[in-house]
N, C-alpha and C positions, 0 to 999 in steps of 0.2 A: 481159134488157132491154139497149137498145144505146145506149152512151155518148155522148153528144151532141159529146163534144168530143174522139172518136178520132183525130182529126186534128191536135190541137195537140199540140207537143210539149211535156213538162211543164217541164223546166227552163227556157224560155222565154217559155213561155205565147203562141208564133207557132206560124202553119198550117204545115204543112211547106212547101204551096207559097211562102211567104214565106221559109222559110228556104233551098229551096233556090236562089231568086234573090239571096240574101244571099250565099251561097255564090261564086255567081257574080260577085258584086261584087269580091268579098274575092280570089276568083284573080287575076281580071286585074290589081287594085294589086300582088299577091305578085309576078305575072308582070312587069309594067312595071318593078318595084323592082329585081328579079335579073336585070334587064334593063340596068339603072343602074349596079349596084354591078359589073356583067362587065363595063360601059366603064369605068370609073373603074381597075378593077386590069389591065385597058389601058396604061392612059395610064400608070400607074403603072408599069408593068415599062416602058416605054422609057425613062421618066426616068432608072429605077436602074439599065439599062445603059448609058443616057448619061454618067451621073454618078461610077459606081460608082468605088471607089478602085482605080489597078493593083497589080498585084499585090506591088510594094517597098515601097508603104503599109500593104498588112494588119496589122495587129496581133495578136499572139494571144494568146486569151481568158486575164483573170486566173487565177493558180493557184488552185481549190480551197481554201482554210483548213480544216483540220482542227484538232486536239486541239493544244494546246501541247505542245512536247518538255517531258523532267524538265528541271527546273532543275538548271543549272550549277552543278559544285559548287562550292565558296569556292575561293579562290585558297590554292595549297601544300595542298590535303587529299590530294593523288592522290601520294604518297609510294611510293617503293621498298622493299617488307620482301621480300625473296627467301630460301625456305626451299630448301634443298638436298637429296636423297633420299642418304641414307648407308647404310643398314642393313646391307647384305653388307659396306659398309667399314668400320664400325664394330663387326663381329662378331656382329650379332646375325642367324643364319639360323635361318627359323624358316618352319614351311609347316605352316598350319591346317587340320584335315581335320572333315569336318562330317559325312560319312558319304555324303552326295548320290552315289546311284547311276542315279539318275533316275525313282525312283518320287516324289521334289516331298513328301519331307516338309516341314514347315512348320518348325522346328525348323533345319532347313539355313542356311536363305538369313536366320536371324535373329542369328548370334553373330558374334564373341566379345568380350570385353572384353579390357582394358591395365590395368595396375597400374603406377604409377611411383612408387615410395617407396626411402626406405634403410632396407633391411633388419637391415644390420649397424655402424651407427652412425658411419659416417665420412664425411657429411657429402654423400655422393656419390648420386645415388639412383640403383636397380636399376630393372631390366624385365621386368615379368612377362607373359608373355603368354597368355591361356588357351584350352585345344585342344580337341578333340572327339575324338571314335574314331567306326571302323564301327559302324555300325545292327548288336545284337546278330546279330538273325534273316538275316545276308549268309553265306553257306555259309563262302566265299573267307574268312576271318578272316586276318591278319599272326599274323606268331610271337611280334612284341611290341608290344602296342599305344602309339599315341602319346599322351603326356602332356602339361599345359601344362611350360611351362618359362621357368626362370630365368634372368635375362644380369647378371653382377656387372659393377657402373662399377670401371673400373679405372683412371679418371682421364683428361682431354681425350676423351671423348666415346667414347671403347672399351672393347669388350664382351667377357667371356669365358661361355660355358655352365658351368653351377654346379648345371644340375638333378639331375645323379645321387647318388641317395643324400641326397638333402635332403631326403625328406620330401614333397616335393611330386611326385614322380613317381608317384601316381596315374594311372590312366585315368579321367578323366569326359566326358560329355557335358557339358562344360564351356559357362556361358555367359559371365555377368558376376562382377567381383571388387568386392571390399571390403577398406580396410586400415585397422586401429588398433591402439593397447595395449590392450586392452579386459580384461588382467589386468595392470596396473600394474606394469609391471614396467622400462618404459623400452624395451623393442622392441617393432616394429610388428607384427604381426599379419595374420594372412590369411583373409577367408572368399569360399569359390568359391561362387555358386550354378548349379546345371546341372539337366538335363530328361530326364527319363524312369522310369520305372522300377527296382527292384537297385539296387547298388551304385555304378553309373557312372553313375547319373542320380541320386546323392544328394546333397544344396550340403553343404560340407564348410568346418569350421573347424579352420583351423592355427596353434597356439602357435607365436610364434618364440621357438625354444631356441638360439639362434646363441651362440656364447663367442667367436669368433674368426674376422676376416675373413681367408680369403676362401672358409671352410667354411663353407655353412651348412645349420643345423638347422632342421626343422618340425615339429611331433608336433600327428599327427591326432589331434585330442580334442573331435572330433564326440560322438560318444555322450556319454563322462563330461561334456560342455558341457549334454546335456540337451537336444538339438537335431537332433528324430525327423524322418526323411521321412513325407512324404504321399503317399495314392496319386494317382496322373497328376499328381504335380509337373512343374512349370516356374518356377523361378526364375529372374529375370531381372538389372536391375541391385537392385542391396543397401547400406546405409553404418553407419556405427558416428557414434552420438548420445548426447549426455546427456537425454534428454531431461525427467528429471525430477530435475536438478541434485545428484544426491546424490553425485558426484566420481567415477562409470566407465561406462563409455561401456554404452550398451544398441544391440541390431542391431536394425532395421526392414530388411525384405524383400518384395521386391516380386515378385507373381506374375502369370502372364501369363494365360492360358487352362487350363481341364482338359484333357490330352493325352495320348495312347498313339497307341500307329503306328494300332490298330482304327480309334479317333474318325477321326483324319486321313482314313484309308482312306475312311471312312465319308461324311466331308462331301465330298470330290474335291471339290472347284473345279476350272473350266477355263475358258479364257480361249478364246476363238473364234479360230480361226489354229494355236492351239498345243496344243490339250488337256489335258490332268493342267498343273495349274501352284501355286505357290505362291500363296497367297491370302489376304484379310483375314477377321479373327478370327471374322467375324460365325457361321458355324457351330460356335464353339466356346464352353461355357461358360465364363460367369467365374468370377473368383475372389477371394477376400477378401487384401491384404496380410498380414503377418506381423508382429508387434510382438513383441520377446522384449526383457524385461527385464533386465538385469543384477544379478545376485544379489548379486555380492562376493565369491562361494566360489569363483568359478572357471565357476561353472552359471550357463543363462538360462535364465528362467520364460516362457512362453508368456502374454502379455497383452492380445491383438489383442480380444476381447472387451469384457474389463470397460474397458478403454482408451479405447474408441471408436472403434475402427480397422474395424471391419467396417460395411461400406455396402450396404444391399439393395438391390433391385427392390419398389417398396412395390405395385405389383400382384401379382408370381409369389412374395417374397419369398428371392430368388434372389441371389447377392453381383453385383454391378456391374460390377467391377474388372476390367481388364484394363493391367495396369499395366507400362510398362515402362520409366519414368527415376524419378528422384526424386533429391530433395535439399532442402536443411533450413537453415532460414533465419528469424531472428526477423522476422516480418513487421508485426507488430502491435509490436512494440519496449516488450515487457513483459518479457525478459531471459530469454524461454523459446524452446526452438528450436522454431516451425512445420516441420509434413511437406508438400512440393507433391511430388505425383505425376501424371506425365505418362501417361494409360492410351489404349487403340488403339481408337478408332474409337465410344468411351463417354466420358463426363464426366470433366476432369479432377476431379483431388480437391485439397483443399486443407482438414487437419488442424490447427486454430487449437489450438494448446499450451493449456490452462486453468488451469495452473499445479498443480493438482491429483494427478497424474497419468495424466488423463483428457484426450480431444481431441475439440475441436466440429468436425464437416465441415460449410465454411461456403462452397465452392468457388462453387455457384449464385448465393448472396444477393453473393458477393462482386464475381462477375463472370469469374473463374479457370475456373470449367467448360468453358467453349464459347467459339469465335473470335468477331470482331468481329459475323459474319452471326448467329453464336445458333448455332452448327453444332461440335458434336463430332467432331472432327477426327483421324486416325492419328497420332498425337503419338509419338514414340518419345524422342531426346534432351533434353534439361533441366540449365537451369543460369540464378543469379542474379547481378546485377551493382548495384552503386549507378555507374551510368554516366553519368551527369551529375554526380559527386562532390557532393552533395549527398543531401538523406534519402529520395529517389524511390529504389524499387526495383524494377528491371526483371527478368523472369522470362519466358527466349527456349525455346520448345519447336518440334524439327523437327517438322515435320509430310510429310505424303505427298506425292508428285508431285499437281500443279495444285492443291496448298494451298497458301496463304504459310505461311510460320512465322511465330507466334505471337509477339507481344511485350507481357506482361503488363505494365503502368508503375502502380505505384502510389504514392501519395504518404500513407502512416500515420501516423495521427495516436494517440501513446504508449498506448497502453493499451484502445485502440477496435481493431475488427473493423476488417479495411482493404478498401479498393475498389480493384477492377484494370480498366484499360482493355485493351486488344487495340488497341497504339499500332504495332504494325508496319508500316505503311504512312506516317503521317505522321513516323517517327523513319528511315526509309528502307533496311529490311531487306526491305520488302513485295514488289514485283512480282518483284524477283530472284530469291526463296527459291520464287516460284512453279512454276518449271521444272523444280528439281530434287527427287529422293526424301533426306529430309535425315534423317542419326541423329545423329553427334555435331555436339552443338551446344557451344561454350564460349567466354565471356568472358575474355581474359586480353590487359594489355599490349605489343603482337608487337611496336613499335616503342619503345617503354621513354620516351613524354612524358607521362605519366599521366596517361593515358585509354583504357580498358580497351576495345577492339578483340573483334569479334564474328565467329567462327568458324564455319563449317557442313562439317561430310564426309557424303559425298552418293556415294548408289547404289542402282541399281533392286533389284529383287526376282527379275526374270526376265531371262535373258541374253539371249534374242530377242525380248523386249519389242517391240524396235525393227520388227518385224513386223507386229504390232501396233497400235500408236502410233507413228508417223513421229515425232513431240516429241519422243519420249523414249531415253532411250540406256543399258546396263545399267552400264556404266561412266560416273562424273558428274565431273565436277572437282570440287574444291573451295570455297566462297565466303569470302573475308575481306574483312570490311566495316571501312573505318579508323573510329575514333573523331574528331570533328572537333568536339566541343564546346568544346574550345576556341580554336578559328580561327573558328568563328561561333555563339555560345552560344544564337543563338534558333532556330536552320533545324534540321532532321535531324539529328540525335547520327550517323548510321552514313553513310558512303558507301562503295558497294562499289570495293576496288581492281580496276582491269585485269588480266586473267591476263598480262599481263608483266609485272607488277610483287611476283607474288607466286612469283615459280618456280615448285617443285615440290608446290606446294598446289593447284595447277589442274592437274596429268596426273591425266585422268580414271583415278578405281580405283573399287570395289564397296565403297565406307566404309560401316562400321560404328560400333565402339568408339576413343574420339578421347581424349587427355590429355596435357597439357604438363607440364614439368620443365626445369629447367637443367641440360639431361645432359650439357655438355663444362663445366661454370663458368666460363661468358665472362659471364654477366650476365642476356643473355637468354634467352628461354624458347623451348624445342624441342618439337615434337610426337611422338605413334607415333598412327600410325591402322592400324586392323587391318581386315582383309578378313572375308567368312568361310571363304573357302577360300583357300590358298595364302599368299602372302606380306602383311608387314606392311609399313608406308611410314614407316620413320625421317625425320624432316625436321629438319634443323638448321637454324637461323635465321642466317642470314649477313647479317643488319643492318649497316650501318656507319653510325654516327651518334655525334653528341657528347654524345648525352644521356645524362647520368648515373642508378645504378641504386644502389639496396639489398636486401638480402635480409634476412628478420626470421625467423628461428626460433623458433617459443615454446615452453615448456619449463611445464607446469603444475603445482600440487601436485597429491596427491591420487592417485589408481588413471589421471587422464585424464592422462597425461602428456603425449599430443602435442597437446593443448589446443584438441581440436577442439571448434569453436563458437565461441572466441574473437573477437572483432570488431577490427582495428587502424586507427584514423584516423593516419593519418600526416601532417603538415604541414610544408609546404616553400613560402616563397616565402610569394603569394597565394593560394596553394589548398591544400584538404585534399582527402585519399586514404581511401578505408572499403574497406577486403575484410573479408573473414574465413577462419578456417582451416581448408576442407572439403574435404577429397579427394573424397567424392560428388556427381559429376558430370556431364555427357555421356551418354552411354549405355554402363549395362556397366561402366564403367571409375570409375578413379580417378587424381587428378591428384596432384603432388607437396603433400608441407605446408608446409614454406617459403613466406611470400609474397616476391613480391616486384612490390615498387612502381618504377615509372619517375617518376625527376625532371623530367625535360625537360633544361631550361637552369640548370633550381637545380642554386647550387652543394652545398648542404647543406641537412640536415635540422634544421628547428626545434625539434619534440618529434614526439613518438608517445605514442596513448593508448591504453591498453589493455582492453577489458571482457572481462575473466575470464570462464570457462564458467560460474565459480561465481556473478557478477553483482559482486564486485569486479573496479574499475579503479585503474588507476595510470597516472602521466605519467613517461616515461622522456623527458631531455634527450635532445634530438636532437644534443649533443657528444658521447655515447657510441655514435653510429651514425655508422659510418666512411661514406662516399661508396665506391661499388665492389666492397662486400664482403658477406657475409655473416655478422651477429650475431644471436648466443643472446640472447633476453631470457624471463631464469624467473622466474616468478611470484614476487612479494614481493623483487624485489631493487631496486625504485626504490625501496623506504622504509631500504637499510640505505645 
């Protein structure tokens, strides 16, 4: 049948012949209009050449707005600390061998650590630097393999070699060092830990038997310590803690990946540009820390278990850990040392003390795990600060090229689990720390006005990186960031100084293991940064300023003689001072035990308080602390 109304069209319900006269209406208006508007922009273009401005009138177009610049720092933050490189002039020659023959073990491009202690009790500290040897399996072996070694202070900042016949002239695949009395005896102590298989890849503890400077003794007392290698060990950095206050020090050790040359072989990484290259951990299994207890005999018990120290994978049930700083610190301010560990490219950890002799890992609920974004980051150096002198405490970890470092800020409240922000960006370490590959990280006073000043040594992984990433360079400078909480107490705590105003902290090297000391006794504090191959970077602090300084030695009862854990508020003026006394710090390495506080402009010390490892304190008059010096204060002598 045939639709009667084939002809209309349906959205308008008109014949077609009507719409296409409609059609026709509608052009010729369209037509007359664009007939209209082409005179109009006529008439228009002769006005604007009539009128138009010549050309000494034009103006040009406002600038663009973009982003605001960083704010200006405060007025006087941007200060002179110039560090000076000495090493060859101060006697300490030393050329680190890692084995790298270009087969890119992993192992290579990661060590070594610095020890700065006094060995032999005069008041002076030493330098220990730790070496490597060839890869077993290289045909070509030396006649005598290389050792870490020993540099004696011999007073105003010179060095004599002291390694032969000390005891310490081992060969290891040495990494990072650890130092304490951990047998009460009043000398410091030594444990290496190192990577690989046999005897040169086994971490190694040394009794200091020293009688007389400027001999000195070690006696390897690994085994009779009770203190077995593991197969595919890798230890990394290590420190000496009480951590269950019974008066001697126990070791916690930090492990990195399972490794042999096979695995390495096995995972090759390679970088596009460069092929076989050093690489991150992720093909390598983890691994659990190490907790050994201290016996009292002289022997440590393995306690990483019942402890609470081992962390799984609660899907594979596989350890976590890839751990490579740590250091130890009451964070929850219950008079027990907390464990933070810095681990590569996995969750940080953070071991709340329970008083018990057991440790809750509370890193996730805390906030310590992961950076600001929620992201598990290559964390390698570690170390804590009350940097507002006040009871925040901040906990800075290096992180990788194009991560910032980390800046934990927490504010604990006595006896509660504590919360950590990822405050590096608003406290003003953030965008800087982005560019470079950073390992040792440390807090410490470089300009002596107390306010503890923030450290980074910084260096890639690969030498032709640069190949690869134009950003990046395999050799880094340095960063020192001033403290300026006290020029403006609410903006940024850090502002980074200019590389001219910090010397020889900004010639870019391949840093590693980073720890200061007062190695010529002017007052202020010196650094050693070590490579992993080749030379280390002596930096004397050539400050010239009027601010005054102290040195506090603490002196414990007890097996902990060097009174590590202890906490010193020191009070001068309008402000107080909090450190404490930890050599475990930075990456690998260890810092000297003396602290020492900067005055500023105070003339003198009001008091000093002191919380004992054992949880006694005492108030020492600040008239028995000279201005300029350095003083012993032992345990129980502010009550006689």
């Amino acid at each position: 049948m045939t639709n009667e109304h084939e002809d209309v069209i349906p959205e308008t319900q008109s014949s077609a012949e009507e719409a296409r006269r409609a059609d026709q209406l509608v052009g010729k208006a369209v037509g007359f209009s664009i007939a209209i508007v082409g005179i109009a922009a006529v008439v228009a273009g002769v006005v604007w050449l009539v009128t138009r401005p010549r050309a000494s009138e034009e103006k040009a177009p406002p600038p663009v707005v973009g982003p605001s610049a960083a704010k200006e720092p405060p007025k006087g933050a941007l200060v002179k600390i110039p560090f000076t490189s000495c090493g060859p002039v101060s006697g300490i020659l030393f050329d680190r061998q890692n084995g790298a023959l270009g087969e890119k073990m992993l192992p290579e491009t990661m060590g070594g650590g610095v020890a700065l202690a006094d060995f032999d009790g005069d008041d002076k500290p030493e330098v220990l630097l730790i070496n490597g040897i060839p890869w077993p399996w290289v045909e070509d072996q030396p006649a005598h393999l290389p050792t870490s070694q020993l540099f004696h202070n011999t007073g105003g900042g010179n060095f004599v070699e002291v390694t032969n016949q000390s005891g310490l002239d081992i060969p290891l695949q040495g990494m990072g060092v650890a130092v304490g009395d951990y047998d009460g005896d009043g000398r410091t102590d030594i444990f290496i830990t190192a990577v690989g298989d046999g005897p040169t890849g086994k971490n190694r503890l040394f009794r200091n038997v020293t009688e007389k400077s400027p001999v000195f003794r070690f006696e390897d007392v690994t085994d009779k310590a009770g203190l077995p290698a593991t197969e595919n060990q890798w230890g990394t950095s290590a420190g000496f803690l009480d951590y269950d206050r019974d008066g001697d020090l126990d070791l916690f050790v930090c492990n990195y990946v399972e490794w042999n040359p096979d695995i390495d072989r096995k995972v090759g990484y390679q970088l596009t540009g460069l092929g076989r290259a050093y690489g991150p951990p992720d093909g390598f299994a983890g691994v659990d820390c190490t907790l050994y207890r201290n016996e009292g005999d002289g022997t440590f018990k393995d306690v990483t278990e019942p402890a609470g120290i081992m962390v799984k994978n609660p899907a594979t049930g596989k350890p976590v850990g890839k751990a490579l700083g740590v250091t130890f610190v009451d964070v929850d301010r219950d008079g027990f040392l907390d464990i933070l560990v810095a681990n590569d490219k996995v969750m940080n950890f953070a071991f709340r003390n329970k008083g018990d002799g057991t440790f809750e890992q509370i890193a996730a609920p805390s906030g310590f795990a992961y950076d600001r974004n929620g992201t598990a980051t290559a964390a390698m150096g570690i170390d804590a600060s009350w940097f507002r002198n006040d009871e925040r405490i901040a906990v800075a970890i290096g992180n990788f090229a194009n991560e910032m470092s980390s800046l934990y800020v927490t504010e604990p409240k006595k006896g509660t689990a504590p919360r950590f922000a990822d405050d590096a960006i608003p406290e003003g370490i953030g965008p800087a720390t982005r560019k470079v590959l950073s390992f040792g990280t440390l807090f410490f006073d470089a300009d002596l006005d107390g306010w503890e000043d923030f450290l980074q040594i910084n260096g890639h992984l690969e030498n032709d990186i640069n190949r690869v990433y134009r950003s990046q360079q395999y050799l880094q400078p340095g960063l020192l960031f001033r403290n300026v909480v006290g020029i403006e107490p609410h903006g940024p705590a850090f502002v980074e100084l200019p590389a001219g105003m910090i010397g020889d902290v900004a010639t870019p090297i391949v840093g590693r293991g980073a720890a200061y000391a007062d190695l010529d006794s002017d007052g202020d504090l010196d650094l050693v940064c070590t490579q992993p191959k080749g030379q280390p970077v002596v930096l004397r602090n050539e400050l010239e300023t009027r601010n005054g300084w102290v040195r506090l030695k603490l002196v414990g009862n007890g097996k902990n003689t060097s009174a590590i854990g202890a906490e010193v508020d020191l009070f001068a003026g309008d402000a107080m001072q909090r450190k404490h006394v930890m050599p475990s710090r930075s990456y690998l390495s260890a810092c000297e035990l003396p602290l020492t506080f900067g005055l500023g402009m105070a003339a003198r010390v009001d008091k000093v308080r002191v919380r004992w490892p054992d949880g006694n304190e005492e108030i020492i008059d600040g008239a028995k602390i000279p201005v300029g010096k350095l003083t012993t204060i032992r345990q129980g002598e502010a009550a006689k």
